[in-house]
C-alpha positions in Angstrom: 0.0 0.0 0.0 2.7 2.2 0.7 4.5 2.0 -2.4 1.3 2.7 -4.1 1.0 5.8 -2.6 4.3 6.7 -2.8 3.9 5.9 -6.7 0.8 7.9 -7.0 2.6 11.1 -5.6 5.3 10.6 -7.8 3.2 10.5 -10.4 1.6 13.6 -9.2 4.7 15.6 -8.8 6.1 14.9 -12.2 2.6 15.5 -14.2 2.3 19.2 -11.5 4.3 21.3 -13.0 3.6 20.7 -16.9 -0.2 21.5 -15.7 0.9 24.7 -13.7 3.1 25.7 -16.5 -0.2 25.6 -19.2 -2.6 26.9 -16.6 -0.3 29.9 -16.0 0.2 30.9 -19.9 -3.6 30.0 -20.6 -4.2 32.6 -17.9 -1.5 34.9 -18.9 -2.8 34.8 -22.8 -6.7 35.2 -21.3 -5.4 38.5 -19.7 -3.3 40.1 -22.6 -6.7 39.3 -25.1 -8.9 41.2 -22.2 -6.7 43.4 -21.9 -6.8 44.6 -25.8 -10.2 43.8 -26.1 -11.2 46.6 -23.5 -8.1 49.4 -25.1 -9.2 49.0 -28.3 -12.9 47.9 -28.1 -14.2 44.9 -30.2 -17.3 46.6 -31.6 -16.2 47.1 -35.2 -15.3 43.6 -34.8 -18.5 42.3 -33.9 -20.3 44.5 -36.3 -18.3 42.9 -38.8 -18.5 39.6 -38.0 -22.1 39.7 -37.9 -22.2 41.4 -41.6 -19.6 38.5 -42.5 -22.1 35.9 -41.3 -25.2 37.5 -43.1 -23.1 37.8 -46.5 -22.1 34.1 -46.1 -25.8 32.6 -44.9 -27.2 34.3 -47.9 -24.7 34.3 -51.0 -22.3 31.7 -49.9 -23.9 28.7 -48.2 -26.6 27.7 -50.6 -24.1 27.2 -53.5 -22.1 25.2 -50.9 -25.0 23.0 -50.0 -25.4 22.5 -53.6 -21.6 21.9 -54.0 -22.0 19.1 -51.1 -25.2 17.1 -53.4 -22.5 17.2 -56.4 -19.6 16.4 -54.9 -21.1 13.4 -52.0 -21.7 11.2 -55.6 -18.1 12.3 -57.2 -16.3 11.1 -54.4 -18.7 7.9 -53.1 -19.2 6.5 -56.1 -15.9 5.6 -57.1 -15.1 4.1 -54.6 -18.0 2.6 -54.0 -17.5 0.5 -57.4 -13.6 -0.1 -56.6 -14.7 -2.0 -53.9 -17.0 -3.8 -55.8 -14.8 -4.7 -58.5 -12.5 -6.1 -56.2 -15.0 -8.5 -54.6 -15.9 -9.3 -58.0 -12.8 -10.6 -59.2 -12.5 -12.0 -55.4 -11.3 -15.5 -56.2 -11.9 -16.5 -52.2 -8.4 -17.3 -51.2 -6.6 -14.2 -50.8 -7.4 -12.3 -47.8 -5.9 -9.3 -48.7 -8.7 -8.3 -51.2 -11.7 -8.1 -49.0 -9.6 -6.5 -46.7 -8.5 -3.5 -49.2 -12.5 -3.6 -50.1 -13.2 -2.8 -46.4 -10.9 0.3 -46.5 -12.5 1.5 -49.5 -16.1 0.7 -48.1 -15.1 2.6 -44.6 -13.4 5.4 -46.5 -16.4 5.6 -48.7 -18.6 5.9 -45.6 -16.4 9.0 -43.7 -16.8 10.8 -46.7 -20.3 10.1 -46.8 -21.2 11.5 -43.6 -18.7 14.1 -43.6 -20.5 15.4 -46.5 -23.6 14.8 -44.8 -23.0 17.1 -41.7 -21.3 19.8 -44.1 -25.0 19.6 -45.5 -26.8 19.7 -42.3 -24.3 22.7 -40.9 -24.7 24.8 -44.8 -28.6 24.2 -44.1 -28.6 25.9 -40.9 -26.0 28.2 -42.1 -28.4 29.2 -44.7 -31.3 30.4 -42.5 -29.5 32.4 -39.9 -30.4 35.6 -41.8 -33.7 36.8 -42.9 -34.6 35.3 -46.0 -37.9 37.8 -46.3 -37.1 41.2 -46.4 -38.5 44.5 -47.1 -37.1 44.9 -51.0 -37.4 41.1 -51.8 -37.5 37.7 -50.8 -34.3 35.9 -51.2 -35.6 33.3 -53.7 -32.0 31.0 -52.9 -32.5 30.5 -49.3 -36.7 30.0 -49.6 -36.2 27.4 -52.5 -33.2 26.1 -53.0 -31.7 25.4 -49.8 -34.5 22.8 -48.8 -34.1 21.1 -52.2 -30.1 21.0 -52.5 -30.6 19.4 -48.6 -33.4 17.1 -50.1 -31.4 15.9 -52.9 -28.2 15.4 -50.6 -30.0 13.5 -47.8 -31.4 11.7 -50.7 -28.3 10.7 -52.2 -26.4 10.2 -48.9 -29.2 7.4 -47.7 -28.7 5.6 -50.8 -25.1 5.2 -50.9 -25.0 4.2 -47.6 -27.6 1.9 -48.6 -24.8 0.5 -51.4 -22.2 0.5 -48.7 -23.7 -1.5 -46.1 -25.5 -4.1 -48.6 -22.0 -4.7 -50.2 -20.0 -4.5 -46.5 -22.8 -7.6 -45.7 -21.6 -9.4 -48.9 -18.2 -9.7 -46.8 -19.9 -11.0 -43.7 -22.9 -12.8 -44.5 -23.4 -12.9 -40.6 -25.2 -9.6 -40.9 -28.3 -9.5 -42.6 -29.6 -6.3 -40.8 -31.1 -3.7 -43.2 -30.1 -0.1 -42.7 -33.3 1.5 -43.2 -34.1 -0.8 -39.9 -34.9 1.6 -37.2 -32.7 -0.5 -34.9 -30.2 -0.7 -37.4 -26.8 0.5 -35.5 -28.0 -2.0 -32.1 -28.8 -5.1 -34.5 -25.5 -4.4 -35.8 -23.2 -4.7 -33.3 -25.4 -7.2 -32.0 -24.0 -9.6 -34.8 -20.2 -8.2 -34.3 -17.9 -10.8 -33.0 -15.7 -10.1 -30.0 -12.8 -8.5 -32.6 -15.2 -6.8 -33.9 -16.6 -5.0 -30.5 -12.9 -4.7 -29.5 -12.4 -2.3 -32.5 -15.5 -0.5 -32.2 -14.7 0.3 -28.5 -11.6 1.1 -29.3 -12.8 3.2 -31.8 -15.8 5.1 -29.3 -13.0 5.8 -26.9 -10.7 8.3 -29.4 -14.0 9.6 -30.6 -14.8 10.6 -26.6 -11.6 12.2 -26.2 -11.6 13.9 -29.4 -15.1 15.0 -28.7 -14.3 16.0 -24.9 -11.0 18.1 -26.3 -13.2 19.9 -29.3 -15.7 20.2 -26.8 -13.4 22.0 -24.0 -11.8 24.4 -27.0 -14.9 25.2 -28.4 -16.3 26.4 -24.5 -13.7 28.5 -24.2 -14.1 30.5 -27.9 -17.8 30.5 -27.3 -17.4 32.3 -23.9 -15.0 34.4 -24.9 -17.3 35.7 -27.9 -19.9 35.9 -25.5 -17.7 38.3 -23.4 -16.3 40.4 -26.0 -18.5 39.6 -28.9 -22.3 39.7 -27.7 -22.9 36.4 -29.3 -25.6 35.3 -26.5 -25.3 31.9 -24.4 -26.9 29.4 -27.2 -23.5 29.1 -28.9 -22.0 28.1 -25.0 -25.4 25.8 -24.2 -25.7 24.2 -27.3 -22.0 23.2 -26.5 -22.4 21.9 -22.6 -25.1 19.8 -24.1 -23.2 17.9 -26.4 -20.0 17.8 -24.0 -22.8 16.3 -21.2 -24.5 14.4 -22.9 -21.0 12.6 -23.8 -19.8 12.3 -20.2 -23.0 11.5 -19.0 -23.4 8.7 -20.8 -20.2 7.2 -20.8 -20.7 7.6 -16.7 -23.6 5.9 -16.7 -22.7 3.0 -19.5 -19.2 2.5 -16.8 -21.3 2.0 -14.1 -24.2 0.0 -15.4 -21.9 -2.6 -17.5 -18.9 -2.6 -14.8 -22.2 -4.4 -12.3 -21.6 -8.5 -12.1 -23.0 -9.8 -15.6 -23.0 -6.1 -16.7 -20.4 -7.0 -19.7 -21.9 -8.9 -22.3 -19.7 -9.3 -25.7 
């Protein structure tokens, strides 16, 4: 027990004054930006970041979200049929093929949904000015935005539609269709142990990437809030997502970590 503790204050010790160290310039560059934020005023700023934002919600984003339905084809597509050519000429003996086809299927699918919250973000985006004003309606954001979002949803539910059906051809084990409501639970319901393994491994990077964009994203948010006049929505919506993460993951630790809890 003793060398326990005397390990754990070791520990302690070493890791103290690293932390201390980025503690004391995080508050040292906090004070210099307050500082020059109340010498030389951040209205303009504000005022111009505010015209910035209208001029992109209204001129830039809907050709973006149109940009996102041509290009989530371009780029899934191809490599939706490189895969499939490979498991066509698959002769069932070399494992190296469906394992280059799994790449290309799990490549195809980031792009896929990176594309699809580009969307989602470009469709807010486009509504966060008036669209009706007192010269004229902005005929864009009334009609096209909903239809390039349409169309991209659309085209994004299909190809992943493509992907999973041809990712089941690999392992006939799952036979779960992914308009299925459950579709994500009956999935990982047929994963094998390896399988979990990686997708565990893979939830735990996503929670500390999540709890580090999370954390950076507080800090901008109250920051503008201070200096900016950007409201408490931006800093809200933020805490919500950052605990809603933490909450679950507390919960999940101690629910599965109870005797039987664990199930693979």
């Amino acid at each position: 027990m003793n060398q326990s503790n005397d390990a754990i204050r070791q520990a302690n010790r070493k890791a103290l004054p690293k932390f201390l160290l980025i503690l004391f310039c995080a508050t040292l560059i906090g004070g210099v930006f307050g500082y020059c934020a109340a010498y030389f005023g951040l209205d303009g700023l504000a005022e111009g970041l505010s015209q910035a934002g209208e001029f992109f919600s209204l001129h830039i984003a809907p050709w973006l979200l149109l940009c996102c339905a041509v290009l989530l084809p371009a780029v899934c597509l191809p490599l939706y049929f490189a895969a499939r050519r490979r498991l066509a000429g698959w002769d069932g003996e070399d494992e190296a093929v469906p394992a280059r086809a799994e790449h290309t299927l799990s490549t195809a699918m980031m792009a896929c949904g990176v594309l699809m919250l580009a969307a989602m973000f470009l469709m807010g985006a486009s509504y966060a000015a008036p669209l009706m004003t007192s010269e004229e309606p902005h005929l864009l954001g009334l009609l096209g935005v909903p239809v390039f979002f349409i169309v991209t949803m659309a085209e994004a539910l299909l190809l992943q539609q493509r992907l999973v059906d041809l990712s089941k051809r690999l392992n006939p084990e799952k036979t779960v269709s992914v308009y299925d409501m459950k579709f994500q639970k009956k999935w990982y319901d047929s994963c094998d142990e390896a399988e979990k393994l990686l997708i565990g491994q893979c939830a735990y990077k996503a929670y500390l990437a999540m709890s580090k964009v999370c954390s950076v994203l507080w800090l901008i948010f109250t920051l503008s809030a201070l200096f900016l006049g950007t409201g408490f929505l931006p800093v809200l919506a933020v805490c919500v997502i950052w605990g809603t993460g933490q909450i679950a993951c507390s919960y999940w630790s101690l629910r599965l970590d109870r005797p039987g809890g664990l199930v693979m």
